[in-house]
N, C-alpha and C positions, 0 to 999 in steps of 0.2 A: 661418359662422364658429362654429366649437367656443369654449366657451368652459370653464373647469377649477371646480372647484368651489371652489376656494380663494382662483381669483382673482374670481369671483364672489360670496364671503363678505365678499372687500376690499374691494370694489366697495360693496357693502351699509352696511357697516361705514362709510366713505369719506362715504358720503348721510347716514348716520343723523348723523355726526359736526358736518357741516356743516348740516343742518335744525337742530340743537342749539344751533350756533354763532349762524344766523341769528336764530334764535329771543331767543337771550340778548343780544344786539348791540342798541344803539340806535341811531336814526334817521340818523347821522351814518357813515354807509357808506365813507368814503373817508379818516375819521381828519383832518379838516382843521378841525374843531373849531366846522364851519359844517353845518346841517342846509338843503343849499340845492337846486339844478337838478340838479348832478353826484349829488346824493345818489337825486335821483329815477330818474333815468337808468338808476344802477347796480343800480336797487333792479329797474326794468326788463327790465332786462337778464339779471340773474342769474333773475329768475322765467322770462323766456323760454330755461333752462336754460343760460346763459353761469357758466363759473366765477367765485368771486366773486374772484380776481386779475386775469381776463381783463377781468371788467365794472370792476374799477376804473381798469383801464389803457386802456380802452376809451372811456367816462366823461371822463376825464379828457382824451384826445384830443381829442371829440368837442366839451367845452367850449372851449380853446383855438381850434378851428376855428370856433365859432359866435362866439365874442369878437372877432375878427380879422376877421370881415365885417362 
């Protein structure tokens, strides 16, 4: 796969934006005003390279289902 050099600049640009964001964000990952399980998860998650909307929809599922058993 070819990839352009511009969209390769966005791409960079995209990582830097979001290690900036992680970086600046407090321990409370999912905005619910609780620093708890879902938080660890998501934190999880997006390290094992998940976006951090995908890991908080993700997260969030995830607890639901483990509550429910």
């Amino acid at each position: 796969m070819k990839i352009k050099l511009s969209q390769l600049r966005q791409i960079i640009r995209e990582t830097i934006e979001e290690t900036i964001a992680v970086e600046e964000s407090d321990d409370d990952l999912n905005k619910d005003g609780k620093n708890d399980f879902k938080d660890v998860m998501i934190a999880r998650m997006k390290a094992s390279g998940i976006s951090h909307d995908k890991a908080v929809e993700k997260g969030e599922k995830a607890a639901k289902t483990a509550k429910q058993k």
